[in-house]
C-alpha positions in Angstrom: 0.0 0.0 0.0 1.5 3.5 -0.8 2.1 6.5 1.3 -0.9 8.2 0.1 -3.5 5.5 0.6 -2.4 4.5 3.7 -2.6 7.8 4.7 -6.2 8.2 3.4 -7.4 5.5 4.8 -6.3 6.2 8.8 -6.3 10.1 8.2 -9.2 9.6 10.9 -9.0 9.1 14.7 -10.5 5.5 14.7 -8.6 4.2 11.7 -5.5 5.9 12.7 -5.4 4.5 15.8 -6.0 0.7 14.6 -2.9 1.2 12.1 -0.2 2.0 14.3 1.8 -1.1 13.6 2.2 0.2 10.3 4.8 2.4 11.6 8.9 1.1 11.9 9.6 0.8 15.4 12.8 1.8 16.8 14.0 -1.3 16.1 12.9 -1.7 12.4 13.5 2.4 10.9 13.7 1.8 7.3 17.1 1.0 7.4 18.1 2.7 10.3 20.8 1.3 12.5 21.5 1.6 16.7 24.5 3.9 15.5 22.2 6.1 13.4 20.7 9.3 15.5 17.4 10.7 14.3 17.3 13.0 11.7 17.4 16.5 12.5 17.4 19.8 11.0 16.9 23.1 12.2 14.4 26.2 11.3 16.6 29.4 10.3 14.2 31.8 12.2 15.8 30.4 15.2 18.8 32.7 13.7 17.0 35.4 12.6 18.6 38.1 13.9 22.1 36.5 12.5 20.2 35.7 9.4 19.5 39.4 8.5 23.2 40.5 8.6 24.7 37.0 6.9 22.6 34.1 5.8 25.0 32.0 3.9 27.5 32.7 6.8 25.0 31.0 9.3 24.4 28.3 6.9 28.0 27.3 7.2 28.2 27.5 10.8 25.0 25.4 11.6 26.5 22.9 8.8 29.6 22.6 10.4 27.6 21.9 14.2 26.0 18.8 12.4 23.0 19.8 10.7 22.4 18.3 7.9 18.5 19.4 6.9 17.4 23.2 6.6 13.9 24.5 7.1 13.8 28.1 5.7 11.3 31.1 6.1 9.9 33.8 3.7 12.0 37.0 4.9 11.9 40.4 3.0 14.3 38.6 0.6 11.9 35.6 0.1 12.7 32.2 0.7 15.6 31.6 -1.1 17.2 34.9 0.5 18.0 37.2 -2.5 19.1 33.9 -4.8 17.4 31.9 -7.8 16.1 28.6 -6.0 18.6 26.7 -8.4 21.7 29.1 -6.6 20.1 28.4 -3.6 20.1 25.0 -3.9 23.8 24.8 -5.0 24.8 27.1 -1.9 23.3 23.9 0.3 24.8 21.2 -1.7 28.3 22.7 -0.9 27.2 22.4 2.5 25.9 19.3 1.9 22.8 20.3 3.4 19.1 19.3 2.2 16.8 22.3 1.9 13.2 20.2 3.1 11.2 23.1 3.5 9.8 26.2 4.3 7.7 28.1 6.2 5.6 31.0 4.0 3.0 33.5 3.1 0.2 31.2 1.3 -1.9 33.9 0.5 0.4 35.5 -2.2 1.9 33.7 -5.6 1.2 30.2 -3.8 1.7 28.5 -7.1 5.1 30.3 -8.0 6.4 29.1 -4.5 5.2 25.4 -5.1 6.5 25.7 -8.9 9.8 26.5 -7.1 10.3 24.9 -4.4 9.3 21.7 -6.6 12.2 22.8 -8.8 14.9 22.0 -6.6 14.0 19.0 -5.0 11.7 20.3 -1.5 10.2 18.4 0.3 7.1 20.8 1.9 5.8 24.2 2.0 4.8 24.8 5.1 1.9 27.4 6.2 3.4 29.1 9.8 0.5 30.3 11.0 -3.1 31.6 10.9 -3.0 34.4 13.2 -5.4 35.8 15.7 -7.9 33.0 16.6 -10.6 32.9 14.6 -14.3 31.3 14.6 -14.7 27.8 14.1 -16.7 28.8 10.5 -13.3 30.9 9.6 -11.4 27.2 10.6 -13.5 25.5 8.3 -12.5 27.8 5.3 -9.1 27.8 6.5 -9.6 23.7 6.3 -10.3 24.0 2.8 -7.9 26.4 1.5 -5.3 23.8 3.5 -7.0 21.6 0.7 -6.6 24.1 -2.2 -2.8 24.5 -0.9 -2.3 20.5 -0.9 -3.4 20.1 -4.4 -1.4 22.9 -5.6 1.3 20.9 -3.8 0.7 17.6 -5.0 0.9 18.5 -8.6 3.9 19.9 -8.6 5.0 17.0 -6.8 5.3 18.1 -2.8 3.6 18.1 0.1 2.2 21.1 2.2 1.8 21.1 6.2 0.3 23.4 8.7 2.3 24.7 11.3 0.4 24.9 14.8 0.8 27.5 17.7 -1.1 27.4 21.2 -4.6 28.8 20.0 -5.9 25.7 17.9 -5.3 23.2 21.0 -7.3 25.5 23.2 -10.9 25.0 23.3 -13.3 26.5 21.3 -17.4 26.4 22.0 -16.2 23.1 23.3 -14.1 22.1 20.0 -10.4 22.3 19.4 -9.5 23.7 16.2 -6.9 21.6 15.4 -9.1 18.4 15.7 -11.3 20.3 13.0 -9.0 21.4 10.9 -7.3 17.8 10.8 -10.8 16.0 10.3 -11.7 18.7 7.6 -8.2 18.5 5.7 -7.6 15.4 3.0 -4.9 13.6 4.2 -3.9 12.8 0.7 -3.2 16.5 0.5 -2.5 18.0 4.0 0.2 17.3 6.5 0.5 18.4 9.8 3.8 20.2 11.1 3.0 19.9 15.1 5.3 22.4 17.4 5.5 20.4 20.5 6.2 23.5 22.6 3.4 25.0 21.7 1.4 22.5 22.4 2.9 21.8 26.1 1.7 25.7 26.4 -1.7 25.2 26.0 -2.0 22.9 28.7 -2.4 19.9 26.3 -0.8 16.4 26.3 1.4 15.6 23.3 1.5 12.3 23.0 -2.3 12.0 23.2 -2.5 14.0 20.1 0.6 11.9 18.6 -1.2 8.8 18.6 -4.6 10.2 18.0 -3.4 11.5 14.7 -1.0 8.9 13.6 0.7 9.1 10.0 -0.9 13.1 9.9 2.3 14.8 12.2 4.9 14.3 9.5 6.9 17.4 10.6 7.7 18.4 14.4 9.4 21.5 15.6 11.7 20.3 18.6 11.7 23.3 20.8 11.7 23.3 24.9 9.8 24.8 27.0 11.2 27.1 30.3 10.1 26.1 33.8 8.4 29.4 34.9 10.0 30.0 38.3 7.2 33.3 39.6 4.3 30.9 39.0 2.5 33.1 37.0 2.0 31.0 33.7 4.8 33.2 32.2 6.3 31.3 28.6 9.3 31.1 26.9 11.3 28.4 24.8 15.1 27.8 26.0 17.6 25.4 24.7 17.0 21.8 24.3 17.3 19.8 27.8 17.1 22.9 30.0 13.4 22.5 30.0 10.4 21.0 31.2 9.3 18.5 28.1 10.4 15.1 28.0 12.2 14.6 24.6 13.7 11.1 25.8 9.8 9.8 25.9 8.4 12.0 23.3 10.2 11.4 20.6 10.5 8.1 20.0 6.3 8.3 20.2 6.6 10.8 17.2 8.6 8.5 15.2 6.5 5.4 15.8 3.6 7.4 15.1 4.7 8.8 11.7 6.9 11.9 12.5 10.0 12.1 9.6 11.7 15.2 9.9 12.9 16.8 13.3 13.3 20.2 13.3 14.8 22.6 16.2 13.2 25.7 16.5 14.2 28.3 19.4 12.6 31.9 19.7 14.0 32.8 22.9 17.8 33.0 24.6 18.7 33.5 28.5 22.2 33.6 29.3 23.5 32.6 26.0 23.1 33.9 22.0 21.4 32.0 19.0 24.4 30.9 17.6 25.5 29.1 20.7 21.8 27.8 21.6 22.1 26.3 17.6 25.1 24.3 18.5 24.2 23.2 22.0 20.6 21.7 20.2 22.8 20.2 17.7 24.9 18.3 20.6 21.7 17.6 22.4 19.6 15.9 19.0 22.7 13.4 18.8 21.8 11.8 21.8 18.4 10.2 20.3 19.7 7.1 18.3 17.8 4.1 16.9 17.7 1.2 18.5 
């Protein structure tokens, strides 16, 4: 059975759930062996401050801390940062580093991005956000321009994904948005990039929505969240293994349920700068081997 049927076919909660077998264990990856650590790769707006003065500088310095995949983001230069996607692309080849996606603006030239991204060999677009929470009818139209996005995607030969924040696992006239817009999206056409942190911010349980949705969270952003010392429900994200969530359990779940590509994302620093925090999420990543 391919990818995409299999994926149709236990893109619900029910199916999903009797189909976990499916998955490779730790054990049986694809390939995989004990020595191999999971893949990782890292979001460049965790360097976004660095990216603005240099971005092919940063590029080299996160390839030379181990990174080997690259999720971009649309900046004022685009997503290819001033270059042609094919001059991109070269720039990460002699890097060696693999350009899966990016996050960007769906509403504008959506076809030209997919068209391009396509061209040198991406993996997904990635929507990164909707914005202030809206009604569940405005979810529902959001569902289907997911749709739209997917089949703009699929014949060009990629995949598109949703990227999450807090709102849409926070309860909504009793419904949470992101069970809608999961339910309401094909999964023939829609992925689901899940950021854990955000997540573990609204007060939900990850793995519960791991296994609920198994085969539909291909991407995850691997971000920690900071124990909040007043009390007071304050947030931030901090460097991998100084916080609260529990990567040694959690991850493995993501890969048995699905989960492909790992990518670190950090938005805030304390006592150390983005560069640093980059190499230290690196160090910590390599930890998490198969087997």
């Amino acid at each position: 059975m391919n990818r995409r049927r299999f994926l149709k076919i236990t893109g619900g909660m029910g199916g999903g759930m009797m189909a976990m077998g499916a998955f490779p264990t730790l054990n049986a990856c694809g390939g995989r062996t004990a020595n191999d650590h999971y893949p990782f790769g890292i979001q460049l707006f965790t360097l976004r401050s660095d990216m603005a003065m240099d971005p092919f500088g940063v590029m080299e310095r996160v390839a030379s801390f181990g990174y080997r995949q690259i999720e971009s983001y649309e900046g004022p230069s685009g997503m290819f940062w001033g270059k042609s996607p094919a001059d991109f692309k070269q720039v990460m080849d002699d890097l060696d580093l693999d350009l899966v996606s990016s996050h960007c603006d769906i509403h504008q030239d959506f076809e030209e991005k997919a068209a391009q991204a396509a061209s040198i060999g991406m993996k997904y677009l990635v929507c990164p956000h909707i914005g202030s929470q809206p009604t569940l009818h405005e979810y529902r139209r959001y569902a289907d321009l997911f749709n739209e996005c997917g089949e703009i995607c699929r014949r060009e030969g990629i995949r598109f994904a949703y990227h999450n924040h807090a709102y849409t696992f926070e309860p909504l006239d009793g419904v949470y948005a992101q069970d809608l817009l999961m339910q309401e999206t094909d999964p023939a056409l829609v992925d689901f990039q899940l950021d854990m942190y955000w997540v573990a911010v609204a007060g939900a349980d990850l793995e519960t929505w791991l296994r609920r949705y198994p085969g539909r969270f291909a991407l995850v952003h691997v971000k920690d969240l900071a124990e909040d010392p007043t009390g007071e429900g304050r947030t931030r994200s901090c460097t991998l293994g100084t916080g609260v969530l529990d990567y040694k359990r959690l991850l493995p779940v993501a890969w048995e349920t699905g989960t492909r590509y790992f990518i670190i994302e950090q938005e805030a620093y304390e006592g150390t700068t983005p560069m640093d925090s980059a190499r230290d999420n690196a160090q910590y990543m390599r930890q998490f081997r198969f087997g």
